[in-house]
C-alpha positions in Angstrom: 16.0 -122.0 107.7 14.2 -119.4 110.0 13.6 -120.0 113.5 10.2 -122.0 113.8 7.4 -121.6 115.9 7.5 -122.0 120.0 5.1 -125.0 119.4 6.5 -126.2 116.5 10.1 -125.6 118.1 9.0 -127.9 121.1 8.9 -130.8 118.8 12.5 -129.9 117.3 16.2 -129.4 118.4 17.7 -126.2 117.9 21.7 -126.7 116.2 24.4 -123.6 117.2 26.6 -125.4 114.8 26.5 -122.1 112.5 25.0 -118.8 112.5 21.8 -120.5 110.8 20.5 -122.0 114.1 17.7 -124.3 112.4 15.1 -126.3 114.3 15.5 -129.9 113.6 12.3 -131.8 113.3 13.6 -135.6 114.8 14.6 -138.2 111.6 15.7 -134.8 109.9 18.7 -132.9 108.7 19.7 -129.4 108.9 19.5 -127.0 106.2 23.0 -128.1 105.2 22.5 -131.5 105.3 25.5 -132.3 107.9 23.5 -132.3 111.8 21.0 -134.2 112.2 18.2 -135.0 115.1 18.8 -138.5 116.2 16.8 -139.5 119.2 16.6 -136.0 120.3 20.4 -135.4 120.3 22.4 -133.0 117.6 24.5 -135.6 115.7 27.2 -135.0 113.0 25.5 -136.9 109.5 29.0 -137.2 108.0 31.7 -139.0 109.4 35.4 -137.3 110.6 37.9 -138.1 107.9 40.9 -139.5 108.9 44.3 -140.0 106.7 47.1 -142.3 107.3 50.1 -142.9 105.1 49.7 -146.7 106.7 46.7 -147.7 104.0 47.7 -148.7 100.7 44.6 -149.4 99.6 41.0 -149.3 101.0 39.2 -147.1 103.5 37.0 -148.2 106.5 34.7 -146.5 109.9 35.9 -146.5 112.8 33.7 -145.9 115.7 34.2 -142.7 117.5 33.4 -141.8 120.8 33.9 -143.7 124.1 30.3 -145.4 124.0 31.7 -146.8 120.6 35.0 -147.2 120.5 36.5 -150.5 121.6 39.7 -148.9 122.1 40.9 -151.2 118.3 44.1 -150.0 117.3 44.5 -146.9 114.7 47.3 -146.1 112.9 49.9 -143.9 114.8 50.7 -141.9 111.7 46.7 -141.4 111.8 45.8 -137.7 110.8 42.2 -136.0 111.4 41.4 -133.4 109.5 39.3 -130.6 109.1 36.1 -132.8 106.7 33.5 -134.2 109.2 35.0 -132.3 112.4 32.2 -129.5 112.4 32.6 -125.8 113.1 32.5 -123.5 116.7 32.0 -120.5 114.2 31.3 -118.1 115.6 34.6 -119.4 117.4 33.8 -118.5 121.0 35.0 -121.7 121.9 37.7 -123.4 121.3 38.0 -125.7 117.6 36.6 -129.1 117.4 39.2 -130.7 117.6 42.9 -130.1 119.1 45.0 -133.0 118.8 48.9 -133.7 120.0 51.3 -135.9 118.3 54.4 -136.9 117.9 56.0 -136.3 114.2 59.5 -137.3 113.3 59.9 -137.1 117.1 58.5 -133.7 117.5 55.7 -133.2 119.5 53.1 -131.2 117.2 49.9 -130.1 117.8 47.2 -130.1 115.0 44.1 -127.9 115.1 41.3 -129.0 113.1 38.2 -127.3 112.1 35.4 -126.9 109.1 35.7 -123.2 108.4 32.6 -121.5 107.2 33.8 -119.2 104.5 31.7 -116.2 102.8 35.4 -114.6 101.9 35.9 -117.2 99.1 35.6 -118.0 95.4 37.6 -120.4 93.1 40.1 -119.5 90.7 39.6 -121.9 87.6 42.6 -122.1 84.7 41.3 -123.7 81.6 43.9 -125.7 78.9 42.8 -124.2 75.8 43.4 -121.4 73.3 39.8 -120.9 71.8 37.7 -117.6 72.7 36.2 -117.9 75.8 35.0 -114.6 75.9 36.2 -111.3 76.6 38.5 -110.0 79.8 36.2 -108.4 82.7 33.1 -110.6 81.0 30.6 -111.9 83.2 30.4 -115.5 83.9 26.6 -116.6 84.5 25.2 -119.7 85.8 21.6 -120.6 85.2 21.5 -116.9 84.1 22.7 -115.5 87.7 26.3 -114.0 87.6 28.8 -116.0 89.7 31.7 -114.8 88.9 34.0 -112.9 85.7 36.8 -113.7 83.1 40.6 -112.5 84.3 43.7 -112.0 82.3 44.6 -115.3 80.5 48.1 -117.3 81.0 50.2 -119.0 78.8 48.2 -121.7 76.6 45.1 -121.0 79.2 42.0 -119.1 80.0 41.6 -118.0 83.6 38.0 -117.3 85.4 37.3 -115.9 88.9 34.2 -116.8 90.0 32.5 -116.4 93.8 33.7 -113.9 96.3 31.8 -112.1 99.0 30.1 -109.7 96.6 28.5 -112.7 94.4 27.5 -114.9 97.6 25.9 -112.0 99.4 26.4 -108.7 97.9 23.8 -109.4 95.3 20.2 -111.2 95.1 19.2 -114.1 97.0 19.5 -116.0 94.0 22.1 -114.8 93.1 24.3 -115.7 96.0 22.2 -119.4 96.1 23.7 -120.0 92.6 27.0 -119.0 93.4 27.3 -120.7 96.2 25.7 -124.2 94.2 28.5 -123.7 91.9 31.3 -123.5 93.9 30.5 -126.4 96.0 29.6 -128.4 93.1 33.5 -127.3 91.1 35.4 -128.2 94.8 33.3 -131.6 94.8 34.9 -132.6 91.3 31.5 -132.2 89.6 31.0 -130.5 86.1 29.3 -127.1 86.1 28.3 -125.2 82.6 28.8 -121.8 82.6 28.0 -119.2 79.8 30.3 -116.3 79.4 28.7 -112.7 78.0 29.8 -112.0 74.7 31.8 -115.4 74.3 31.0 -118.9 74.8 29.4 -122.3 76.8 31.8 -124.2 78.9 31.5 -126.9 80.8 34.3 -127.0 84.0 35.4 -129.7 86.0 38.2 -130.2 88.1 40.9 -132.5 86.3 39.2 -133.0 83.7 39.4 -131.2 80.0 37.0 -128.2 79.1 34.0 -128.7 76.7 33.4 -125.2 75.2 30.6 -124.5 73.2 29.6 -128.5 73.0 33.2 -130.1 71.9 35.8 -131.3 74.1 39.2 -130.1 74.0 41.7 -132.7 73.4 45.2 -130.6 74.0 46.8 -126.9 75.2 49.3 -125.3 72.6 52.8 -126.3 73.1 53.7 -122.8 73.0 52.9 -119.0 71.0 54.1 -119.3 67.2 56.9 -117.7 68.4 57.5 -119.8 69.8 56.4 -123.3 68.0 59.1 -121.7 65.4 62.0 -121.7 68.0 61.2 -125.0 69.0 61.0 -126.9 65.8 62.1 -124.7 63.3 65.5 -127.4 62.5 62.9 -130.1 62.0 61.5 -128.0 59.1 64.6 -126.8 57.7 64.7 -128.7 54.4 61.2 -129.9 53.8 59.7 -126.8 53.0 60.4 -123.1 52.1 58.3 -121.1 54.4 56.5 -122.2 57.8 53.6 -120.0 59.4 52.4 -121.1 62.9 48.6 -119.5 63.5 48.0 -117.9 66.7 45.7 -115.4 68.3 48.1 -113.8 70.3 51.8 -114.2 68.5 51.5 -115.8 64.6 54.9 -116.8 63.5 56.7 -116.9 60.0 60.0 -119.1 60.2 61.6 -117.0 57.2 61.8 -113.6 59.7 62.3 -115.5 62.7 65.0 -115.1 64.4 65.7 -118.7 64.1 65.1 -119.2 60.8 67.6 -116.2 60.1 69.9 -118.5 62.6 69.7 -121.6 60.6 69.9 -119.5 57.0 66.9 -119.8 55.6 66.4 -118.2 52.8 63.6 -115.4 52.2 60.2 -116.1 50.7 58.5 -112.8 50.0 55.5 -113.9 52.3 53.7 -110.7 53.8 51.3 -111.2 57.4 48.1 -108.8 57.7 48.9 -107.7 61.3 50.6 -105.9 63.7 54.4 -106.6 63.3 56.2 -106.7 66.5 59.8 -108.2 65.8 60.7 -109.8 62.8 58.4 -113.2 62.1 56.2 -112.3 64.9 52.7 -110.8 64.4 50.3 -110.0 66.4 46.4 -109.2 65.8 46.2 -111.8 62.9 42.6 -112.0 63.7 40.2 -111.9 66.3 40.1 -114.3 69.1 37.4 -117.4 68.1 37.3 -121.1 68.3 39.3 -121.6 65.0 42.8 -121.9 64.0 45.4 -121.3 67.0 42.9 -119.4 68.8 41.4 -116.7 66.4 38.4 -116.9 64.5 40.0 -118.4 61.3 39.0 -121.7 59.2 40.6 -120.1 56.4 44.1 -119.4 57.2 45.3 -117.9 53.9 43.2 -115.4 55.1 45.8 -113.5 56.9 48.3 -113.4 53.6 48.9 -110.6 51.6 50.4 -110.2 48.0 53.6 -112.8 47.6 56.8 -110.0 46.6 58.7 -111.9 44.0 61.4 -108.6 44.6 61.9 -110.3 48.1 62.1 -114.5 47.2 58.5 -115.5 46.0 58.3 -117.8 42.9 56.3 -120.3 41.6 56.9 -123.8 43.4 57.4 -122.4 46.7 55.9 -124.1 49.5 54.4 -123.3 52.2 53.2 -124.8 55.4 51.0 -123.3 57.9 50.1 -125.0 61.0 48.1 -124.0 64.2 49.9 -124.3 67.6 48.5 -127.5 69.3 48.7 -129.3 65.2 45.2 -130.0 65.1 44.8 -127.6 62.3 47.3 -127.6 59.1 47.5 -127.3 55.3 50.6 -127.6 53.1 50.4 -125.4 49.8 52.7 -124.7 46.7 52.5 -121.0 44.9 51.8 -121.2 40.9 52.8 -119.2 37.9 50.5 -116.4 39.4 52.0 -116.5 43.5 48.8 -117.6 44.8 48.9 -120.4 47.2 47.4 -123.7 45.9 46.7 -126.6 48.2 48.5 -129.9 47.6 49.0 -133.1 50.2 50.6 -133.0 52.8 54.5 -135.0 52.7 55.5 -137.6 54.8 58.2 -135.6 56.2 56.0 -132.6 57.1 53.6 -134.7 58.5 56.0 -136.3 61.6 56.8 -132.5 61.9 53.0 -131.9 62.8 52.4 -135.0 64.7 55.9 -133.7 67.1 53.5 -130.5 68.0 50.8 -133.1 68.8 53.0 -135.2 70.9 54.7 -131.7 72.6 51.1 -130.6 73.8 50.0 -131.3 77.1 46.6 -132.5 77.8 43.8 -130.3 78.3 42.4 -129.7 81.6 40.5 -127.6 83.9 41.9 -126.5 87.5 40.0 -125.4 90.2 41.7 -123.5 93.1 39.6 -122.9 96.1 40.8 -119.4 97.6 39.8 -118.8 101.4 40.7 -115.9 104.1 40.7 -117.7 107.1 40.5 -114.8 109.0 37.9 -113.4 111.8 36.3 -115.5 114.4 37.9 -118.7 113.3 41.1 -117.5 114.4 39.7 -117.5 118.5 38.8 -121.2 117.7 42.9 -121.9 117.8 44.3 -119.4 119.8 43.3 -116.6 122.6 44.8 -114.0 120.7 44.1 -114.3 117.0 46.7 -112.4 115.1 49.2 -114.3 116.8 48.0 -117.2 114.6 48.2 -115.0 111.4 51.5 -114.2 112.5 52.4 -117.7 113.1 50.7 -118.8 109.3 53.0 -116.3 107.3 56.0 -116.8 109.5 56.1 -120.7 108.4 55.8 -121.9 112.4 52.0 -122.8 111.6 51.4 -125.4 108.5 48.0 -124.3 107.1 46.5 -127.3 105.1 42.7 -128.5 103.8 42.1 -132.1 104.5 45.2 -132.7 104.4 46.3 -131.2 101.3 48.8 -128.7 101.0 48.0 -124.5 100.5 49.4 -121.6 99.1 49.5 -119.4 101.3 49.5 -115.4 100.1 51.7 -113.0 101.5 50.5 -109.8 103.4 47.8 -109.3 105.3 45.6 -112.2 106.8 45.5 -115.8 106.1 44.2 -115.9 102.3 45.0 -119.6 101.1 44.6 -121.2 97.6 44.4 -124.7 96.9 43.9 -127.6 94.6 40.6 -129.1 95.1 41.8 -132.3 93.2 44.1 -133.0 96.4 41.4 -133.5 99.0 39.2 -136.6 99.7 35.7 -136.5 97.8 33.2 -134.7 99.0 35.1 -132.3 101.2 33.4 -129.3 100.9 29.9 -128.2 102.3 27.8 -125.0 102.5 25.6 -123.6 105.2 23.0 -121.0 103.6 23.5 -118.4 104.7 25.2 -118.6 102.1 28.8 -119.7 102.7 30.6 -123.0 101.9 32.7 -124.8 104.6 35.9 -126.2 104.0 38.1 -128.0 106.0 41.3 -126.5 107.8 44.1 -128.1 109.8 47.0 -125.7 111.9 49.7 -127.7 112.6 52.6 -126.3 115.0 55.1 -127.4 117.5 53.0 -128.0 120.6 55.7 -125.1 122.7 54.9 -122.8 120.0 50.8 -123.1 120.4 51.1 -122.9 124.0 53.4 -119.6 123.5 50.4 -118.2 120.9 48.0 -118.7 123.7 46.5 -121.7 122.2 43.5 -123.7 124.4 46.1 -125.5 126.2 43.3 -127.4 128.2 41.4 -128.9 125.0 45.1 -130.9 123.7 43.7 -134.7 123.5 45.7 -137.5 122.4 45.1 -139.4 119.6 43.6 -141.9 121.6 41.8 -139.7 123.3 40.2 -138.0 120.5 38.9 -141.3 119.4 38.1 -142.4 122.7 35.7 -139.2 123.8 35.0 -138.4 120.2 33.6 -134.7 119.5 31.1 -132.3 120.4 28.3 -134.0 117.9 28.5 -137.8 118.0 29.7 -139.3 114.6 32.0 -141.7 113.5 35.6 -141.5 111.8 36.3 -142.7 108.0 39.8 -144.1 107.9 40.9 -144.2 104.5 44.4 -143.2 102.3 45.7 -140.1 102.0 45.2 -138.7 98.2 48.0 -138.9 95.7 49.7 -135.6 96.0 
């Protein structure tokens, strides 16, 4: 929002609560929706969120601020965090909130603020082998690029999407879309993306990936390397030749290192594809949304000419099987070696329904990654690198809302974490655009004093409650998250 008028500005409030500055028109909210013009005062429109280990079940508001509070009792193990608390960014004063406490009989001090970040992105791992599109592809939402397609992971596909360059290195647009879409993944809410050159997916945080319209039931229990290693005994006996589908390592049991293990005996079988060691290929196919990952609905496909110099003959069987189980087929060779389907036995069968059970359900994680760096620092301490310092020697505990973070070595204070481990509705944006998040520094109180920390801002508990913050608001009370 730009600034407004003189005469129209003489009707409004100005909020400093970030660089934005809008005029608030009374009844009316801020550009981002959290300050408010009540009665001609700047008011906070979301309450403080407090956690306490004491509520089992159920959340309530407590009022907060001394023309409110009744002095009621709150729970001692009572923590505030960062959602609700507002911002001092640019952090020429000290954070909202500075509270002491005493933990395990230490006496603590937690800093708490919302930190407005345009040094972030999320970092989104989805369960599932099928072709999301190619490495370095751009991710687009509603058509604007937000983000790009990293290296994938074990049974996973990996996306990096936001960062500086998206939210304000590009187009307005641009940077309004990306921004939409990371608050909307760190609020638990389903975004569809479409990659370049690969598919539609729908994301959301804890819950499984939709690509290209179906849901995705289960990850791979492992490569067909090793599916082979894990289950290759369970097969022994019930069929003469096993071949686990995959895009990245197909396996045949008869070269497998196992399989040689156990004895089993040689079928002739030969893979199209790049042999790596013996009964593992790789480059079976291309990468695609059919069997084990490639772009196969025929799986015979990848088999050559049956050598009846090397252990092929007629009445050999044959199973081949994808790595999560959801694809198989069971074939005998005839008089001529060529594979003809038959029905699946019993036996085989409980071996296909073991992959089932050994695969994990597919999801989709979302990792908010911050640098909690610049002015925010000043908010804590007089002396901001002190604070880094603090951070990656393991004085300072660094969490958001209350939920643990990863911190990264190095440099700075760049923090990852799980945005299923924070209350609902935790993050926010300003548009500028940034998104907010909420950060707590917790430390001995000796040691904050020593880093030059706003000794003269330490409230109580009580205290806190009792002369509330800068904006007026009240407190939600409620349970901390499963962890």
């Amino acid at each position: 929002m730009t600034d407004a008028p003189l005469s129209e500005a003489a009707e409004k409030i100005r909020c400093d609560a970030c660089p934005v500055m809008c005029y608030i028109a009374p009844g009316q909210t801020g550009a981002c929706d959290r300050y408010a013009n009540h009665a001609g005062r700047i008011v906070r429109s979301d309450p403080v969120v407090m956690l306490s280990h004491a509520l089992d079940a159920g959340s309530r508001i407590v009022p907060f601020a001394a023309r409110d509070w009744d002095g009621s009792p709150v729970p001692a193990d009572a923590f505030v965090t960062g959602i609700g608390s507002g911002t001092t960014y640019p952090d020429y004063k000290p954070a909202p909130f500075i509270v002491s406490s005493i933990i395990d009989g230490a006496d603590m001090v937690t800093v708490v603020t919302e930190a407005i970040f345009s040094y972030c992105g999320v970092k989104v791992k989805i369960d599932t082998d099928r072709f999301l599109g190619p490495e370095g592809a751009t991710v687009r939402v509603g058509g604007e690029a937000v983000g790009h397609v990293t290296t994938a992971e074990y049974g996973s596909q990996m996306l990096s999407l936001g960062g500086v360059h998206h939210l304000t290195g590009g187009t307005k647009a641009e940077g309004r879309v990306t921004c939409d879409a990371l608050l909307r993944l760190c609020n638990g809410e389903a975004v569809e993306m479409r990659i370049d050159h690969g598919s539609i997916v729908v994301v959301q945080a804890g819950q499984p990936p939709v690509v290209d319209g179906t849901p995705e039931r289960r990850m791979r229990v492992g490569c067909g390397s090793a599916t082979i290693g894990m289950f290759a005994a369970q097969w022994k006996g019930l069929v003469d030749e096993v071949v686990v589908v995959d895009d990245h390592i197909t396996g045949v049991v008869s070269e497998h290192q196992a399989g040689k293990v156990l004895g089993w005996a040689p079928t002739g079988i030969r893979i199209k594809g790049q042999r790596s060691t013996p009964g593992r290929y790789f480059r079976v196919s291309e990468p695609g949304l059919g069997w084990g990952g490639t772009r196969l609905t025929d799986p015979l496909e990848i088999l050559g000419e049956w050598n009846p110099k090397k252990g092929a003959r007629p009445g050999l069987t044959l199973l081949m099987v994808s790595t999560t189980g959801e694809e198989f087929a069971y074939y005998e060779l005839d008089a001529d070696l060529s594979p003809q389907p038959r029905d699946l036995p019993e036996g085989l069968r409980r071996t296909v329904d073991l992959i089932d059970e050994n695969c994990e359900p597919s999801l989709c994680t979302v990792l908010f990654m911050g640098g909690a760096g610049g002015s925010l620092r000043a908010g804590v301490t007089k002396n901001p690198v002190r604070l880094t310092r603090s951070v990656q020697g393991g004085i300072t505990r660094l969490t958001s809302g209350g939920a643990e973070t990863y911190v990264w070595p190095g440099g700075g204070i760049t923090f990852m974490v799980d945005v299923t481990r924070l209350p609902k509705g935790a993050f926010g944006y300003v548009p500028t655009p940034a998104l907010v998040a909420p950060l707590e520094f917790t430390l001995p109180r000796a040691d904050y004093i020593a880093m030059g920390g706003h000794e003269g801002s330490i409230r109580s508990l009580s205290e806190t409650m009792a002369e509330g913050g800068e904006y007026p608001t009240e407190a939600h009370l409620q349970p901390w998250p499963r962890q």
